[in-house]
C-alpha positions as semicolon CSV with decimal commas, in nm:
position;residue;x (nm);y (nm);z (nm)
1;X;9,615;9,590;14,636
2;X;9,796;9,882;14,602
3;X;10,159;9,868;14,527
4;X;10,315;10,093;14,802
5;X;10,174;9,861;14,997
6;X;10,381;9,598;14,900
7;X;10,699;9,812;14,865
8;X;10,632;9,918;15,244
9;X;10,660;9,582;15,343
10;X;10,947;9,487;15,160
11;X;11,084;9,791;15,310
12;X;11,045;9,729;15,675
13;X;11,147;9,333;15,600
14;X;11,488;9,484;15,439
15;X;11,570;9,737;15,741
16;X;11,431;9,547;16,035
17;X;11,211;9,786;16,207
18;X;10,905;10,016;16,122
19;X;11,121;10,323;16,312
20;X;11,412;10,242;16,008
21;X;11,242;10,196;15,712
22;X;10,982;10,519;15,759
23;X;11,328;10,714;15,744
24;X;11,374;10,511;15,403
25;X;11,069;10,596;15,262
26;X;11,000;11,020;15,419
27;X;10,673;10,877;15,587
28;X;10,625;10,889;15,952
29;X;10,580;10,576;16,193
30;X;10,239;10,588;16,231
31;X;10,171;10,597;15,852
32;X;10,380;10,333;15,782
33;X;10,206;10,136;16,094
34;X;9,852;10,205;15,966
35;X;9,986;10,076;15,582
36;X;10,112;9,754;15,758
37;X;9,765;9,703;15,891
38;X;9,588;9,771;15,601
39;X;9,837;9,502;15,416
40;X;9,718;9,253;15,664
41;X;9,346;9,328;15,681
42;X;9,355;9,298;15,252
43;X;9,543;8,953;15,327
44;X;9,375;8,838;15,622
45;X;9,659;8,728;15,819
46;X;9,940;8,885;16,023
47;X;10,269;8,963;15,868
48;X;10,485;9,115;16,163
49;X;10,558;8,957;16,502
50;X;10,693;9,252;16,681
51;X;10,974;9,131;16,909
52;X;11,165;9,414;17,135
53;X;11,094;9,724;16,806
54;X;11,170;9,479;16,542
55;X;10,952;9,294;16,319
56;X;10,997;8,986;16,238
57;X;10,832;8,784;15,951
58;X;10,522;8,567;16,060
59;X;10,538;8,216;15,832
60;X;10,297;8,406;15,628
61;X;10,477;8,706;15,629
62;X;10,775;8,498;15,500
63;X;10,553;8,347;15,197
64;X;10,420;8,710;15,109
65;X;10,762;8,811;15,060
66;X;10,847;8,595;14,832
67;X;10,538;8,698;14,598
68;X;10,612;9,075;14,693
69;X;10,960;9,071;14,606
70;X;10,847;8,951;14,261
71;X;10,589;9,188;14,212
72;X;10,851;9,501;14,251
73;X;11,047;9,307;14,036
74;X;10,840;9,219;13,771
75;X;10,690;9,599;13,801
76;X;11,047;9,719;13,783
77;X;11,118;9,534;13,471
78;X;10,775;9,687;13,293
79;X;10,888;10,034;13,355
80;X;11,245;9,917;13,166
81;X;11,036;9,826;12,912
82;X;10,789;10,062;12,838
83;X;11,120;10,343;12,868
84;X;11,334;10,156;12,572
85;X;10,994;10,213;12,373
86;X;10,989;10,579;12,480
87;X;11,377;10,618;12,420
88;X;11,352;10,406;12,069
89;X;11,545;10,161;12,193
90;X;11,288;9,869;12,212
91;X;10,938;9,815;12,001
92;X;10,853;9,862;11,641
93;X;10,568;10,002;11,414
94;X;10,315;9,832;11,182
95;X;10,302;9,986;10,846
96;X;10,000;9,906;10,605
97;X;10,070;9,909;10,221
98;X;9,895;9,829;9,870
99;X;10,116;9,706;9,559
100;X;10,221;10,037;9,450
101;X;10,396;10,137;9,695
102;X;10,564;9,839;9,812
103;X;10,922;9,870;9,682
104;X;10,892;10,298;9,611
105;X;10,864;10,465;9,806
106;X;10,853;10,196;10,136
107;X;11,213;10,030;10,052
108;X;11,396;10,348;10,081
109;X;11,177;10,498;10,371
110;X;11,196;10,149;10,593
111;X;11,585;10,201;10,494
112;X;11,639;10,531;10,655
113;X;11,402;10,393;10,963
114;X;11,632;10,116;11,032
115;X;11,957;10,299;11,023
116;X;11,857;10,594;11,214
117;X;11,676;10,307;11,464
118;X;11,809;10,006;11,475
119;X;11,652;9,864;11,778
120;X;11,329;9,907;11,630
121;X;11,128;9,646;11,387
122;X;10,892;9,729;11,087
123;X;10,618;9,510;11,015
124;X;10,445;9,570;10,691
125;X;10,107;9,471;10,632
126;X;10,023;9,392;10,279
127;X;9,688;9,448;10,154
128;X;9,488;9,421;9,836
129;X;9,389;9,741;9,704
130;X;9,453;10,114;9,812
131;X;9,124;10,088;10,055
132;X;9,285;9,827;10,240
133;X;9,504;10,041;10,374
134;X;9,252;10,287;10,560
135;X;9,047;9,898;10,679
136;X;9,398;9,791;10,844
137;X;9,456;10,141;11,040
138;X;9,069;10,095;11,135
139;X;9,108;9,741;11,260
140;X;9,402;9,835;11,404
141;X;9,633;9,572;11,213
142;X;9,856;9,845;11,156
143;X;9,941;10,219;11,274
144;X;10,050;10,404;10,941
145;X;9,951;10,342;10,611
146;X;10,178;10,465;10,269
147;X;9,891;10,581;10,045
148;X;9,818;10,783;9,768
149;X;9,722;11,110;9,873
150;X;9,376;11,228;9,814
151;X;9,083;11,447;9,946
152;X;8,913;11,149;10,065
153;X;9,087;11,037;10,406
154;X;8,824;11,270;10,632
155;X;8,886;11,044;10,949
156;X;9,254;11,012;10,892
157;X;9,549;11,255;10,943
158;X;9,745;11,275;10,572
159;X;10,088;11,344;10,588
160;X;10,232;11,450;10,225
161;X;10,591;11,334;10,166
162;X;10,666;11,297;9,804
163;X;10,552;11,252;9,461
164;X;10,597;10,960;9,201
165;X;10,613;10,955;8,827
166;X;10,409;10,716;8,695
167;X;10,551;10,619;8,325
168;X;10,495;10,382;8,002
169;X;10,648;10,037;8,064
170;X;10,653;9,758;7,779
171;X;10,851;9,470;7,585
172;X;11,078;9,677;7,361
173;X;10,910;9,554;7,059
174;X;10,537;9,617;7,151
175;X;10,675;9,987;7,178
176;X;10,876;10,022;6,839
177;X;10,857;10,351;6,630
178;X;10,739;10,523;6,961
179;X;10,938;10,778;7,097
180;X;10,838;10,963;7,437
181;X;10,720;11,166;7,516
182;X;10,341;10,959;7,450
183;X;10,068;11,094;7,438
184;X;9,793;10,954;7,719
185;X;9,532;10,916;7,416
186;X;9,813;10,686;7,189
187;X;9,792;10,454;7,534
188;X;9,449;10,370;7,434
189;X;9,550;10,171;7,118
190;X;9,824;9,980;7,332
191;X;9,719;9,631;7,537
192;X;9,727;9,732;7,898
193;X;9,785;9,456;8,184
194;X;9,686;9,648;8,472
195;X;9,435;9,610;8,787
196;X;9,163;9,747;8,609
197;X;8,932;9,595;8,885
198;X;9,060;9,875;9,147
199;X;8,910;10,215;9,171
200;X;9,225;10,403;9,200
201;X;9,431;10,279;8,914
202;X;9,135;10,269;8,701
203;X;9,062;10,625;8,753
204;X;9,431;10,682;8,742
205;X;9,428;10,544;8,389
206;X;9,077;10,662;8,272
207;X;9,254;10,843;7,987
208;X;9,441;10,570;7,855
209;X;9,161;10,318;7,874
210;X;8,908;10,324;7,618
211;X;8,553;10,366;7,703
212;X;8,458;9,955;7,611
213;X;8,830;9,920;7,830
214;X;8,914;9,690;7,508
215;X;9,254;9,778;7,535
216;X;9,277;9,599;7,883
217;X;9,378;9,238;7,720
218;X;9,451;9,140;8,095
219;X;9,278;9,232;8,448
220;X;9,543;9,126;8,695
221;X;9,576;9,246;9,089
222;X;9,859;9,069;9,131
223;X;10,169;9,296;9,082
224;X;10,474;9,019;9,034
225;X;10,249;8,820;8,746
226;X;10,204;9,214;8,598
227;X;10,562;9,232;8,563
228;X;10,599;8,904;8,452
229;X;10,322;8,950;8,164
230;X;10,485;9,270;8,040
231;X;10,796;9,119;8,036
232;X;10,709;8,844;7,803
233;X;10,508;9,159;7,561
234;X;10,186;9,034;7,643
235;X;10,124;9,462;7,712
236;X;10,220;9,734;7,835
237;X;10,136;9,899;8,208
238;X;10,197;10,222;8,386
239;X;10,438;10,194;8,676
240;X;10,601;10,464;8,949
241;X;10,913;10,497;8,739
242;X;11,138;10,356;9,038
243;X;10,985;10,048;9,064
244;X;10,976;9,980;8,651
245;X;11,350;10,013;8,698
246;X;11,414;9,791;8,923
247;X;11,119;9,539;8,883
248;X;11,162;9,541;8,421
249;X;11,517;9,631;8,374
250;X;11,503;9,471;8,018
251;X;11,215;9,673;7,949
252;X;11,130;10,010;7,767
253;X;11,039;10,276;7,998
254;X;10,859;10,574;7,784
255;X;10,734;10,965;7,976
256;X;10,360;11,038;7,899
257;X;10,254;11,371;7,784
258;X;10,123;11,515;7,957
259;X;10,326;11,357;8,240
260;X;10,135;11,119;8,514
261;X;10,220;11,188;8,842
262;X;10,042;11,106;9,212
263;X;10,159;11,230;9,545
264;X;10,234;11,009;9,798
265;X;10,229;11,020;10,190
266;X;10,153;10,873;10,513
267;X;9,815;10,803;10,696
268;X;9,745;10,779;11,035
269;X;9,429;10,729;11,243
270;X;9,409;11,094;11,439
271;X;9,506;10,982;11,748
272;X;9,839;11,038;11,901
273;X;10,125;10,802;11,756
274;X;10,333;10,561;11,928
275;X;10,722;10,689;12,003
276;X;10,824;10,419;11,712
277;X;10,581;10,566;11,411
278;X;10,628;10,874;11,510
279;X;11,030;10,805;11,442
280;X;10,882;10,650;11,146
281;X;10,692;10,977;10,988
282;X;11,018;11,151;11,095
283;X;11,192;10,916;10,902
284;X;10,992;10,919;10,619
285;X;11,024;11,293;10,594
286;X;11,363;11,262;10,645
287;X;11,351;11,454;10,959
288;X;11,463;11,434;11,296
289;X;11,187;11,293;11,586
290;X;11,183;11,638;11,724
291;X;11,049;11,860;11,456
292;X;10,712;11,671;11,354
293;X;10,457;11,882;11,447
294;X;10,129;11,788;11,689
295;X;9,901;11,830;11,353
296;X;10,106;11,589;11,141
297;X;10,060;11,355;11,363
């Protein structure tokens, strides 16, 4: 059923006569006559009783209206909805992110987000391993993914943002009578706790692993027992200098040479972005809605 059918009806209920509500609604009589008619064939029962011009409600026509009236309602109250999306005033993105990148760079870019919006939600999807984050945006568990940038994301629009420095991070003792910057080579007689079971970080660190990876006295994908590890000088790891600071602030924090560094950014799937990420990338770029171009997004 079409709904100008319905708000035709409601119409001529509200002002009485067919002659009244076609001034209403800028159609002419016999339009609004023949839309009455097709109202009642679709229902199969009569509506009107026409009485001296006027119409009056049938006891069907009286039941209809009660469903009509809720239908304009209930259609009225989606468009209010869908606009506070549009406007930012209502919704919220999903956001898809891997260990790394959980505190820096998403803390201070979901921080920005919420006070420029804060209407809007942020849902952040944790997953295992950098390649989880290109599986959520293609199961559609999530609409931007914070990423390493790389030459790999084909099927994916990259947007770079920033860049982190990735840095030496141990128990002050397992480091003594080092001074940075290191050398990426002297790494490979340290004992690493890292992920050395994802791709990423192990080509990340290939220079600092030895070749029998004998140096790696523990395989962990679990960032907080990582921390925890290093903390008690089990080894040493390589963290995004940020997060060592605020995730080991009893621990030494040493610059390789040559310095490590990755660049960092959003991905999206290539389709066009909802009016809440694309506040987010805006965000994240620390700039306003307005100026992100059609092949960022």
């Amino acid at each position: 059923m079409e709904l100008y059918l319905v708000r035709y009806f409601v119409t001529i209920v509200d002002h009485g006569t067919v002659a009244k509500a076609a001034q209403v609604l800028y159609v002419s009589q016999p339009s609004l006559n023949q839309a009455v008619h097709t109202l009642e064939n679709r229902l199969g029962t009569v509506l009107f009783d026409r009485v001296g011009g006027r119409c009056e409600l049938t006891a069907a026509g009286r039941r209809f209206e009660i469903a009509a009236r809720r239908i304009l309602a209930d259609v009225e109250q989606a468009k209010s909805a869908v606009a506070q999306v549009r406007e930012l005033q209502a919704g919220g993105v999903d956001i898809a992110v891997a260990a790394d990148f959980r505190i820096d760079p998403l803390v201070p870019v979901v921080t920005r987000f919420r006070e420029r919006y804060p209407s809007l939600w942020v849902r952040v999807v944790d997953v295992a391993a950098p390649a989880g984050v290109t599986a959520a945006l293609r199961a559609g568990e999530a609409e931007i993914g914070v990423a390493e940038m790389s030459d790999e994301q084909q099927k994916f629009t990259e947007i770079p943002v920033g860049t982190q420095e990735l840095v030496l991070v141990a128990a002050p003792e397992l480091l003594a009578g080092l001074t940075g910057p290191v050398p990426r080579e002297r790494v490979r007689s340290l004992p690493l706790v890292i992920d050395h079971g994802d791709r990423t970080t192990k080509a990340l660190l290939a220079d600092m692993i030895g070749t029998d990876a004998k140096n790696v006295v523990v395989d962990c994908a679990h960032p907080p027992a990582i921390w925890a590890l290093v903390n008690r000088g089990v080894g040493a790891t390589v963290l995004p200098r940020g997060l060592a600071a605020q995730q080991l602030p009893g621990a030494r924090v040493l610059t390789l040479d040559p310095p490590l560094r990755r660049r960092w950014g959003l991905v999206t799937r290539p389709s066009a972005l909802s009016p809440a990420a694309a506040a987010f990338v805006a965000a994240a770029v620390d700039r306003p809605t307005a100026t992100i171009s059609k092949t960022e997004r």
